[in-house]
C-alpha positions in Angstrom: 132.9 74.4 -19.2 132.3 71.2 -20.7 128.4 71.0 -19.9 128.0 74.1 -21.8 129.8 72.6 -25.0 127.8 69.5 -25.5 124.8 71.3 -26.5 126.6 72.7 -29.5 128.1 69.6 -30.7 124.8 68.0 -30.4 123.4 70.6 -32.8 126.3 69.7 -35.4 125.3 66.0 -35.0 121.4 65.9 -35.4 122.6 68.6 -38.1 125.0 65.9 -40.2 122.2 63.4 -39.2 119.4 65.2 -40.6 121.7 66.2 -43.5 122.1 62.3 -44.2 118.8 60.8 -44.0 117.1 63.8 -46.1 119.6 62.6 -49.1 118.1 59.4 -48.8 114.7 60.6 -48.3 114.7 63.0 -51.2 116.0 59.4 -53.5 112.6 58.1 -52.6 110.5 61.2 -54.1 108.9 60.7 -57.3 108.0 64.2 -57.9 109.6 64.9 -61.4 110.1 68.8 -60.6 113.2 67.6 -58.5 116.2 67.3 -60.2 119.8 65.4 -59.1 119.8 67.2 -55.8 122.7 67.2 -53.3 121.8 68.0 -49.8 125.4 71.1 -48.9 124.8 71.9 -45.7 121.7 71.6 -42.7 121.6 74.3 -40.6 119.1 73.5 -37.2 117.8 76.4 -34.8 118.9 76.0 -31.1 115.6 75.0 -30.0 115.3 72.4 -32.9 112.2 74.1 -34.3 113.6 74.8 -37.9 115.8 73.2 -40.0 117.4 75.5 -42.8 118.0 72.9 -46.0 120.7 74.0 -48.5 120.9 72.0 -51.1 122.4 72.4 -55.0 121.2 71.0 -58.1 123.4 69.0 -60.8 120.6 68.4 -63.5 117.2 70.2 -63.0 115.7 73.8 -62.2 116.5 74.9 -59.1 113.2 76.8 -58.7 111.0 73.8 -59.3 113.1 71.6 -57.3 112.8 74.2 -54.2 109.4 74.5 -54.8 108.7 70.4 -54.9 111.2 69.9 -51.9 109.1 72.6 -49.8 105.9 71.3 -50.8 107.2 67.6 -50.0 108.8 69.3 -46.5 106.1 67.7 -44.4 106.3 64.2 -46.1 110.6 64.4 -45.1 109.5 65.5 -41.6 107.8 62.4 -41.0 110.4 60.0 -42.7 113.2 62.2 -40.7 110.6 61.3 -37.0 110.9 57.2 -37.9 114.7 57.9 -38.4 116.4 60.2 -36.1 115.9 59.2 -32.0 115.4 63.1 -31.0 112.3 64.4 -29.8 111.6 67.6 -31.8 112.2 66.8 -35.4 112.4 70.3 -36.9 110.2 72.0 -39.7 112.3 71.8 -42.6 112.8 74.9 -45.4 115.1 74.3 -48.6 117.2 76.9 -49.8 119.0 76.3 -53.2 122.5 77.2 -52.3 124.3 79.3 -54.7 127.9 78.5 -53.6 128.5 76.1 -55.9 127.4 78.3 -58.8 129.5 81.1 -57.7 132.5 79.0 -57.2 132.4 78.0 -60.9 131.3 81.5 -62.3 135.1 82.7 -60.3 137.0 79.6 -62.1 135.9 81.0 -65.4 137.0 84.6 -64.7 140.5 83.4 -63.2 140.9 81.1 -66.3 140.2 84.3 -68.4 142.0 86.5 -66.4 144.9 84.3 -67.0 144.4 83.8 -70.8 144.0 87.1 -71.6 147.6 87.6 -69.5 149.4 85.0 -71.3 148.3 86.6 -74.4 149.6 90.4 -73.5 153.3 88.6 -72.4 
């Protein structure tokens, strides 16, 4: 039982690693198009070919920012193979991750919701 498990916690740990060293790779860019981006959640393929990126944007377009991160992707690739001690470093694609968004969009309908009820009592 336990041999079979270690391959999945492995996953979660190149994952977090990969999710940590992008962050810091993405500081170093100088490509204007990408805004104050936070790095949510790396999600990486069992055979550690591909790497989905999902990432939010404080200040900036999201668009342009996924665009310049996937153009920059194979620049990341390489800072991610001097960093991470694995031997497949995995093709990275961003994905701006609307979660955040959403989350905020339902806070202002609750708030609402709950205005327009304290009015009616």
């Amino acid at each position: 039982m336990r041999h079979k498990k270690a391959p999945v916690n492995r996953s979660f740990r190149v994952a977090d690693q990969i999710q940590r060293d992008l962050a810091d790779l993405i500081r170093e860019l100088k490509d204007p198009r990408i805004g104050m981006v936070t790095i949510n959640s790396v999600e990486v393929s069992p055979d550690y070919a591909h790497a989905q990126v999902y990432f939010s944007v404080l200040v900036g377009s999201a668009e342009d920012s996924a665009t310049a991160l996937n153009e920059a992707a194979g620049f990341l690739r390489n800072g991610l193979f001097k960093r991470l001690a694995i031997h497949t470093v995995p093709t990275l694609h961003f994905h701006f991750d609307r979660t955040t968004e959403r989350a905020a969009d339902l806070s202002a309908l609750i708030a609402k919701a709950n205005a327009t009820r304290a009015k009616d009592d």
